[in-house]
Phi, psi and omega in degrees: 000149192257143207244171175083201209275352151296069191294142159257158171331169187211333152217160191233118169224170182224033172058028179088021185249147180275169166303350188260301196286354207005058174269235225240355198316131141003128189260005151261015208227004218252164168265147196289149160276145173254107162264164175311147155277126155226174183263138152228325187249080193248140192210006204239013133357069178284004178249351209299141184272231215317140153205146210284169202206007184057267305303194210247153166157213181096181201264121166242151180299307211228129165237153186197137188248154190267086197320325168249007150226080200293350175261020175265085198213132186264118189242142193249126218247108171290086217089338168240034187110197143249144181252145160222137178253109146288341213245073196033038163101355188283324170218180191195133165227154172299103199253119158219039194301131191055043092310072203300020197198104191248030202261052180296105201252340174213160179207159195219149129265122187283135209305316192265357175220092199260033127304318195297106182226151190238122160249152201228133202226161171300109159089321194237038159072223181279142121231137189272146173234108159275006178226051188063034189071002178285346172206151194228137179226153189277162188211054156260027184314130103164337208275103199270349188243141182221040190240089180277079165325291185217159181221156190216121172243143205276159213262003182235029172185118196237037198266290186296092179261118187220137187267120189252133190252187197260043206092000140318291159090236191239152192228146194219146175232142192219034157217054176060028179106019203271319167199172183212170201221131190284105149283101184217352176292117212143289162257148173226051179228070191290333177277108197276108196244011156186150176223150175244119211225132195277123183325300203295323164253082190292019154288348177289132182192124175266168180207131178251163168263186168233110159096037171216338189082181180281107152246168218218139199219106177263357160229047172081059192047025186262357166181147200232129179238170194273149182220081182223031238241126143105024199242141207201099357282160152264035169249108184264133174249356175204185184193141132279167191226111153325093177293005159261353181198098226270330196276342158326064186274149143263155180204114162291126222245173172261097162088344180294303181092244185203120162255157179214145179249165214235299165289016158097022170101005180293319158217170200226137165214138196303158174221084188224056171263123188101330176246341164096188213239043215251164173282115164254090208307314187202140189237165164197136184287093179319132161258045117244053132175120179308314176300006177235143193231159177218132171259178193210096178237193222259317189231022183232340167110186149257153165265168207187106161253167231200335146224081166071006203075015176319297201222140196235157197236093172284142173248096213171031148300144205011048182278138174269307182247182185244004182267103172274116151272308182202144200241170192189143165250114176309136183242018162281303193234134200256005177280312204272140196252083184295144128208158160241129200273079191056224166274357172319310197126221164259153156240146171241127174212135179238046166207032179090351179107002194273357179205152175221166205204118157300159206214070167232040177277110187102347186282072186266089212251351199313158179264113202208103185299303186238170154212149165213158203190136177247135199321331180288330176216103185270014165254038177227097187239153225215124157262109149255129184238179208277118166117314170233047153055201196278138179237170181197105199225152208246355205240044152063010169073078130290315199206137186238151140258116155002122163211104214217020145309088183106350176290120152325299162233146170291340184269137171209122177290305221230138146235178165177146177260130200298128188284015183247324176240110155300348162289333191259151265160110200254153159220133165269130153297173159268010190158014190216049169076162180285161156212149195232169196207133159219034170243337143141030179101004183287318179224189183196129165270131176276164186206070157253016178320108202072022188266071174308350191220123177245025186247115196264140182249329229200104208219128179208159171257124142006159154248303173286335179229099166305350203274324152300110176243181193214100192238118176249110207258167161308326179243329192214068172095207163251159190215117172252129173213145185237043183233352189085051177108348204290314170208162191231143192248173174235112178246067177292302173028069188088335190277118193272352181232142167240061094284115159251118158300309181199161197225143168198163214217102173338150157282322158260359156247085189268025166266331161313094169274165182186115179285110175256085199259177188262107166074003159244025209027247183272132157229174182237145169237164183215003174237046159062035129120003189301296154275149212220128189209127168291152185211073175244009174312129113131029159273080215296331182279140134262019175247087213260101193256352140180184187246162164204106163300101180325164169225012151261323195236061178336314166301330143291130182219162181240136169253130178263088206246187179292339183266010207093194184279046158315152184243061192268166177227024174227053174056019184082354201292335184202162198226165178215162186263163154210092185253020207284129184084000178289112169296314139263142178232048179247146222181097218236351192200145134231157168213154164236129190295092155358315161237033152216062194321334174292354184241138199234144159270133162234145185239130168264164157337270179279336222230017181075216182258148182240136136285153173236158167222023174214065163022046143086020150318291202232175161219185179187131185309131168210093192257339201298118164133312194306118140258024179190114201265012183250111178240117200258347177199146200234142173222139188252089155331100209285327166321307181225097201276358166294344193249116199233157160255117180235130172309095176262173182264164196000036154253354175090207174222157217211140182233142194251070118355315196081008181103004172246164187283185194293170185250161169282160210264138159323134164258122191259129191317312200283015175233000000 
């Protein structure tokens, strides 16, 4: 990692999501996605059929400052981009025109000409900008690996470029990205997660690895030798250079905390009094006095040392979380202070750390798992998202609230809504459980009483009897309760898998159910869960990530999978695939419009949302506008069924009109 206003990646997380599953793994532990190229992330459109709608927060990978416009500042977005703030952080818009890859884990500036900025991306390699990020072109000739960790640019030829991959190992360019050549002799740790390039010689470079340590390179990556003798753990995410004294390195651990060598990486010794032994993500260096240093870790906040890492200080008066993904320094005025806090977004601090003020306006990066919305007030939608919990908006998401009182955790997979009272309101957790609202979200109660699993994927109601719910859990099955949540029994029966994904409930027969499990496909209960019957002839995916039910021909239903689109019109007794245009077929969301059943939404991974208008014969890409191509959840104005909304991973959520304006906002009762 590049220290100064040259920030590089700093973690490579999925919000707890592995690269196949966006489940639930360990969020250090998790893999970069290899995504698709498509164009999505187009934003200066004035027709666009999509438009984002926020809310504002979200993960960011990466910050990078404009060394001669210090209120110039760039942010890389797991999943929604790039961001960019003229104005020190007060607002941010998205500039990602030709960036066909929106998983951004590292940004670089070039020093001397800092229009010039290089993102290092998931999956989708380089992409370069000369015009301040207002447009971007990919730079991977040679680049065999393209899930890019960390960039370094070299500072007395900034021609000269070098890439740290994702199992790769490190890649150097020395005509600005035009092509590139695998520098690896040497190493034998190819996942490179930070490069460090030494001021005083730059040929000089270190690289940390993850389970390999540091290795150190004195003649511009043309060989690398290990420099990791006292370093305990050696899964290094980040590394600094002391500029005043070049052989001074720091280096951040995974469970470690921060070592440091004196001697150019020839040994190495922890230095964590005041900080512990904690994973540390990203460090950065006052550049007028070395000593004082700030780390950035994953479950503690920031730190802050004042000699050299003798001893560390937490900082992190008015820090919303304590999950630092990346810092930055104004390297004009060294008081002042970029991070990005977890799904928060950005914090701002001008006094050194001793206070911080969220800076997210416009930043619309959040990650948003469920969306929901009820026929009595349709302009009232319920986001839950990974990290900052339940949103809530009355104006059709013109404008959102928090609505996160008495909630545990912030991750939330799953809502529903009772469709006979609409204040009230089911959130599935990642672990702390259901929790219910019958003020509309104003509080919330947990109601898990028989609940063996608390971590919920999956959540449906009755339609006819509310007091029945349905909790589809990670480890153990289904869950039933017919008191409305007061207590839940486990109604397993015949069900051979326990991760349920998604649940839906026949409209006119609602003891019919139907279970979409991870690697067990479709199952049916036709007596309200009691019993479980696989229903998988012609399901050739079992990795069933959701359902959707006509609601004129109940007996036709979609399945969406790892596999595409599937169809039955027997009630599940059997499926056909249909996928014709689908570009992508990880099928991560579906809807269907309400009074016109031929027409279906489906949301991908990679490749955004695709429509049908012959109940899933063709499909056909409809992107414009999508800045963020992982669409994990879809909801349909049950009023006005032209206007559908879709839940992206780090992008917020973005809505389709057709070109009319927002509607006016609902007086909404619980408020």
């Amino acid at each position: 990692m590049s220290t100064g206003f040259r920030t590089a990646r700093s973690r490579c997380t999925l919000e707890g999501a592995s690269a196949e599953r966006l489940g639930n793994s360990h969020p250090l532990l998790s893999l970069p996605l290899v995504l698709a190229l498509v164009g999505f992330c187009e934003t200066t459109a004035a027709r666009a059929q999509w438009t984002n709608i926020g809310p504002d927060g979200g993960y960011l990978e990466a910050l990078a400052i404009n060394p001669s416009e210090p209120n110039t500042i760039y942010a890389g977005a797991y999943g929604g981009g790039v961001f960019k703030s003229i104005d020190g952080g007060a607002s941010w818009a998205p500039k990602c025109s030709g960036l066909t890859a929106t998983y951004v884990q590292a940004l670089a500036i070039d020093a001397m000409n800092p229009n010039t900025i290089y993102a290092g991306t998931s999956g989708g390699g380089v992409f370069k900008s000369t015009n301040g990020g207002a447009s971007w072109t990919a730079k991977n000739s040679g680049l065999t690996a393209t899930g890019i960790q960390s960039l370094a640019i070299k500072p007395s030829n900034p021609n000269t470029i070098y890439a740290g991959t994702w199992g790769g190992g490190v890649f150097k360019s020395t005509n600005g990205g035009a092509s590139w050549v695998a520098r690896n002799s040497g190493l034998t740790e190819t996942e490179i997660r930070c490069l460090a390039i030494k001021p005083s010689n730059p040929n000089t470079i270190y690289a940390g690895t993850w389970g390999g340590g540091v290795f150190k390179s004195i003649n511009g990556g043309a060989s690398w030798s290990p420099k990791s003798s006292g370093l305990t753990p050696t899964n290094i995410y980040c590394l600094a250079i002391d500029y005043a004294h070049p052989n001074v390195i720091y280096a951040g651990t995974y469970g470690g905390g921060v070592f440091k060598s004196t001697n150019g990486g020839v040994s190495w010794t922890p230095e964590n009094s005041g900080l512990g032994p904690t994973y540390t993500y990203t460090l950065v260096i006052d550049p007028s006095n070395p000593n004082i240093v700030y780390a950035g870790t994953w479950n503690q906040g920031v730190f802050k040392s004042v000699n050299g890492g003798a001893s560390w200080t937490p900082k992190n008066s008015g820090m919303e979380t304590a999950g630092i993904g990346s810092l930055a320094i104004n390297p004009s005025t060294p008081g002042t202070l970029y991070a990005g806090a977890g799904a928060g977004g950005v914090f701002k601090s001008i006094d050194g750390g001793t206070s911080w003020t969220p800076k997210i306006s416009g930043l619309t990066a959040t990650s948003v798992r469920s969306l929901a919305t009820a026929a009595s007030h349709p302009n009232t939608l319920y986001a839950g998202t990974w990290g900052r919990g339940v949103y809530k908006s009355t104006d059709g998401g013109a404008s959102w609230t928090p609505k996160n009182s008495g909630l545990t955790l912030d991750r939330i997979h799953a809502l529903a809504i009772n469709p006979s009272k609409p204040n009230t309101i089911l959130a599935g957790t990642d672990g702390t459980g259901v929790f219910k609202s019958v003020n509309g979200g104003a509080s919330w109660t947990p109601i898990n009483s028989g609940l063996a699993d608390t971590h919920i994927l999956s959540l449906a109601i009755n339609p006819s009897k509310p007091k029945i719910i349905y909790a589809g859990t990670w480890y153990e099955g289904v869950f039933k309760s017919t008191n409305s949540g007061a207590s839940w029994d486990s109604i397993n029966s015949g069900l051979t898998a326990t991760e349920i994904r998604t649940l839906v409930i026949n409209p006119s027969i609602p003891n019919t159910i139907y279970a979409g499990s991870w690697g067990g496909g479709v199952f049916k209960s036709t007596n309200g869960g009691a019993s479980w019957g696989s229903m998988n002839s012609g399901l050739t995916a079992t990795l069933v990530h959701s359902l959707a039910i006509d609601p004129l021909t109940p007996n036709t239903l979609y399945a969406g999978t790892y596999g595409g689109v599937f169809k039955s019109t027997n009630g599940g007794a059997s499926w056909t695939p249909i996928n014709s245009g689908l570009t992508d077929t990880d099928i991560r969301s579906l809807a269907i419009n309400p009074s016109d059943p031929n027409t279906l939404y489906a949301g991908t991974r990679d490749r955004g949302v695709f429509k049908s208008t012959n109940s899933g014969a063709s499909w056909t890409p409809m992107n414009s506008g999508l800045t963020a191509n992982t669409v994990l959840s879809l909801a349909i104005n049950p009023s006005d069924p032209s206007t559908i909304y879709a839940g992206t991973y780090g992008g917020g959520v973005f809505k389709s009109t057709n070109g009319r304006s927002h509607p006016e906002r609902e007086i909404d009762p619980a408020e």
